[in-house]
C-alpha positions as CSV (number, residue, x, y, z in Angstrom):
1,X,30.4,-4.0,-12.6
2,X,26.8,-4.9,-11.6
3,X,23.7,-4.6,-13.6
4,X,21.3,-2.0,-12.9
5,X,18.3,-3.2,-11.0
6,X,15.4,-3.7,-13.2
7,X,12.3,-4.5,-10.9
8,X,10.1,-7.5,-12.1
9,X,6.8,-8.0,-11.9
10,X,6.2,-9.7,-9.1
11,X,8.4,-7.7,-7.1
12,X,5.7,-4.5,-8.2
13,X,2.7,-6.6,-7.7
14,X,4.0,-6.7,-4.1
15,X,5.3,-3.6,-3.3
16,X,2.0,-2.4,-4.3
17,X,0.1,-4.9,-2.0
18,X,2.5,-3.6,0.9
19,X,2.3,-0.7,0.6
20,X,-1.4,-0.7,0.1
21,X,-1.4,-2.8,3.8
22,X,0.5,0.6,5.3
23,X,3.8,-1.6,5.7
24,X,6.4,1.0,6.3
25,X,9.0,1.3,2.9
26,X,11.9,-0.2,5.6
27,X,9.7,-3.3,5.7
28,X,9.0,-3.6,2.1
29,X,12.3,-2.8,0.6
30,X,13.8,-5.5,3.1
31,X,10.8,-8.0,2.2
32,X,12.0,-7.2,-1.1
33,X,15.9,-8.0,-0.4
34,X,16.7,-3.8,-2.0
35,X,17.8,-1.1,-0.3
36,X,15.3,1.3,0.9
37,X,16.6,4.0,-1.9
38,X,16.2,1.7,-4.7
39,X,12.6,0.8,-3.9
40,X,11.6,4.5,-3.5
41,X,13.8,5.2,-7.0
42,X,12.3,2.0,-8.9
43,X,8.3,1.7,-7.3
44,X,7.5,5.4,-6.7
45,X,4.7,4.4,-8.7
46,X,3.7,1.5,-7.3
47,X,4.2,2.7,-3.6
48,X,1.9,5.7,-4.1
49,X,-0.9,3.5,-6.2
50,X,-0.8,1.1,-3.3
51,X,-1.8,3.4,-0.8
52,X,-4.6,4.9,-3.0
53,X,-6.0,1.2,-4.2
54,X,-6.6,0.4,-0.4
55,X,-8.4,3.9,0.1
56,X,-10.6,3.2,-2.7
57,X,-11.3,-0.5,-1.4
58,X,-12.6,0.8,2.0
59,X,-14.3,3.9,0.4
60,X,-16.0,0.7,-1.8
61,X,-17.0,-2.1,0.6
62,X,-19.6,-0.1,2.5
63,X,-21.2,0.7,-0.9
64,X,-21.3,-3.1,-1.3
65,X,-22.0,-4.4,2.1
66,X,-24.5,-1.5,3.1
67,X,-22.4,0.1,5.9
68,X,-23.4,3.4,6.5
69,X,-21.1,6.5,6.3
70,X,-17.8,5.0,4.7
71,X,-15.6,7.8,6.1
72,X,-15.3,6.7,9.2
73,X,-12.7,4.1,7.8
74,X,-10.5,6.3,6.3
75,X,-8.1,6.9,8.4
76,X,-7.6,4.0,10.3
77,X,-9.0,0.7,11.3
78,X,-13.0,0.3,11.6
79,X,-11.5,-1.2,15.3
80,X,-9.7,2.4,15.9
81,X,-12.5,4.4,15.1
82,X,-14.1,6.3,18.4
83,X,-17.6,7.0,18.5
84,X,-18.3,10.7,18.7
């Protein structure tokens, strides 16, 4: 009989970062050598905290870097963005 999978650290550290970068859960659970069901099961958490660190980083660096109206890069990538 196997063990059940505990996740370690590392493994959550980048699942967040993944996930945070909009990698797909395919590409992170095979990055991570599990199946696709055990990294939903195991780093709900992290996969959901990933996305929402990265939206709170671009909502952030215009703040910091005086670039006007930050919601324009949520969304999508500042070189997807149309003008209007």
């Amino acid at each position: 009989m196997t063990q059940p999978f505990e996740p370690t650290a590392e493994q959550r550290r980048l699942a967040r970062a993944m996930s945070g970068l909009g990698l797909p859960q395919e590409q992170i659970a095979f990055l991570l050598e599990i199946d696709p069901k055990t990294l939903r099961k195991h780093f709900r958490d992290d996969l959901d905290r990933g996305m929402s660190d990265w939206a709170l980083a671009v909502m952030a660096f215009p703040r910091e870097h005086s670039i006007p109206d930050p919601s324009l890069y949520v969304g999508g990538w500042p070189s997807e963005i149309q003008s209007f």
